[in-house]
N, C-alpha and C positions, 0 to 999 in steps of 0.2 A: 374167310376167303372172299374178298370183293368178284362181286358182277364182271362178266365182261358183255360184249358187244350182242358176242352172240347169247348168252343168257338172255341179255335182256327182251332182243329180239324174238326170242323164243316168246318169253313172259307174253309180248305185247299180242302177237300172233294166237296164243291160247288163251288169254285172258281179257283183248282189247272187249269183247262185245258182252262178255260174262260182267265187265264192268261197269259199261252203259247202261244194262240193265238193270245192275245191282242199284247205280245212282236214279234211273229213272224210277224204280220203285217207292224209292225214298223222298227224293225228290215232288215228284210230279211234274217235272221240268225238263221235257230233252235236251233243250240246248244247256241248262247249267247239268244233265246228265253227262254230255260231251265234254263241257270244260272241264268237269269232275275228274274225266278220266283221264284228259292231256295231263292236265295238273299230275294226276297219280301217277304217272309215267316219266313226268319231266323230275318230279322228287324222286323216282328210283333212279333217273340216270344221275342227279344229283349228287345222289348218297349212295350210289352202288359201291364205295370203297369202304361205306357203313355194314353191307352186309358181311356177317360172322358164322354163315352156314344155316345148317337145317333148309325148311323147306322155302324155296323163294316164293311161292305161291302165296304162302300164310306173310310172307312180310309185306307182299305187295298189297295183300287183303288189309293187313294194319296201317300201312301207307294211306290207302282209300279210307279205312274210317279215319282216319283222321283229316283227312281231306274235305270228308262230308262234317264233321264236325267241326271244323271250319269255314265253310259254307253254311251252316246253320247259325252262326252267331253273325257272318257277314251282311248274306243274303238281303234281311231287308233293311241296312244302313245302304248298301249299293242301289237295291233298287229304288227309294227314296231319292238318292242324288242324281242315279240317272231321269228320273222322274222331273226334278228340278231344273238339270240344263238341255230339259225335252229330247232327251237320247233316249234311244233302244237298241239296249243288246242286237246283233247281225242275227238277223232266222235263216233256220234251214229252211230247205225244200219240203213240198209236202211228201214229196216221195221218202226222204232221209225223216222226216217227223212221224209217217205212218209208219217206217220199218222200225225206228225206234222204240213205239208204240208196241209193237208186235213183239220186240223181242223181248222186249221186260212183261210183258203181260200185263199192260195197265187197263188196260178195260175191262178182264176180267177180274181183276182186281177190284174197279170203280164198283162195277155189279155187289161181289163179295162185301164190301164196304154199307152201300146202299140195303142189303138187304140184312146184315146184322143191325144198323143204323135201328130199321122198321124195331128189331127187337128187341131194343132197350126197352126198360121202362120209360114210359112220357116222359117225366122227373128229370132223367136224366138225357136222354135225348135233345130234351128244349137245352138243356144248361149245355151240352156240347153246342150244342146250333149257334146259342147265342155268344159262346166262347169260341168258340173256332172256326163258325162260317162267318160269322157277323165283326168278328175280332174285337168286343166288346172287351174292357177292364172286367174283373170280379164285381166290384162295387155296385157297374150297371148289372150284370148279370143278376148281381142278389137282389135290387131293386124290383127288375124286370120281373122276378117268380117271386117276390114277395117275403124272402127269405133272408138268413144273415148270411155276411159275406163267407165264411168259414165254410157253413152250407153248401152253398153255391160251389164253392171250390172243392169240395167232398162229392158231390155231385157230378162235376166234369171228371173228379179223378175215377172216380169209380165208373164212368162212361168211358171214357178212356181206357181204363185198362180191362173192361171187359170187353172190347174189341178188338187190344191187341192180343187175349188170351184166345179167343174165338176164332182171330186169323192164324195165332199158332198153331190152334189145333187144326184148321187145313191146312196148315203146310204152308202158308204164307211167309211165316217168318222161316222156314229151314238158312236160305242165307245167310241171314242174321247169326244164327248157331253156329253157321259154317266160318264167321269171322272172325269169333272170338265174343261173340254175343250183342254184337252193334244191333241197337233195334230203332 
C-alpha cells in the first residue's frame, strides 16, 4: 500500500530531526547532515508508490542508509571539484550549526572518541593518525612505523574496530542497531 501525503508528512514531522542527527553522527558534517536528510525525504516522496507495508519508519531508516552510503562514495569526488572551480557548499548559520551540533551529540561524541583514541595501544594509535587523520596510502603508513604494508593495515584495522566496539558498548552505535546495522 503506497504512502500518501499525509503518511509521509507525518514520517517527516517524527523523524525530520532523529535524521539530522543520525547523519551528523556519521557524517561530521551538518550541512551534508541536512542534505542527507532532504535527499531521504525527496526519495520517500519519490518512491512512496514503492512502499508494500509494514513499518514506514524502518523503510525510511533504509532509505537514509542508503543515502549515506551514497554519500560516502561521492563525498570526496564532490568536494575535490568543488575545490577545483573555487566553490563552497552554502553554510548555515551558526545558530542552525550549533543546534545541529546539540542534537546529534557530536561533541560528546568528539570527547568519547579522543579519550578511547589515548587507549589504544601506541602501535596502533600512530597507524590510525597516520591513516585517517594525515590521509596517508598504506605504503607511506608502513614506511612511516617501519613496518610492511599488510602490517600497517592490521594495525589500522584493529584500531579501528576497537573503537567502534568500545563506542558500542556506550551506546554509541545503538542507532546503528536500530537501522538494520548501518555503522
Amino acid at each position: 500500500m503506497p504512502l500518501d501525503a499525509d503518511d509521509i508528512a507525518r514520517l517527516y514531522r517524527d523523524h525530520a530531526r532523529a535524521l539530522v542527527a543520525y547523519f551528523a553522527r556519521r557524517t561530521f558534517d551538518v550541512h551534508a547532515a541536512t542534505e542527507l536528510m532532504a535527499e531521504t525525504f525527496a526519495e520517500v516522496v519519490a518512491d512512496r508508490r514503492a512502499f508494500r507495508g509494514g513499518e514506514p519508519a524502518a523503510w525510511l531508516y533504509g532509505i537514509a542508509k542508503h543515502q549515506l552510503s551514497g554519500w560516502y562514495r561521492s563525498a570526496e569526488v564532490e568536494q575535490r571539484k568543488l575545490a577545483k572551480l573555487g566553490l563552497a557548499p552554502p553554510g548555515l548559520s551558526d545558530e542552525e550549526y550549533e543546534r545541529i551540533e546539540e542534537l546529534s551529540g557530536l561533541e560528546s561524541l568528539r570527547k568519547d572518541v579522543a579519550a578511547l583514541l589515548a587507549d589504544l595501544p601506541d602501535d596502533h594509535r600512530e597507524a590510525l593518525r597516520l591513516r585517517v587523520v594525515e590521509e596517508r596510502g598504506y605504503p607511506e603508513v608502513a614506511t612511516a612505523l617501519g613496518i610492511a604494508e599488510p602490517a600497517a593495515r592490521a594495525r589500522v584495522s584493529r584500531a579501528l574496530r576497537g573503537l567502534a566496539a568500545a563506542l558500542e558498548a556506550r551506546g554509541d552505535a545503538a542507532p546503528a542497531r536500530r537501522i538494520g546495522g548501518a555503522r
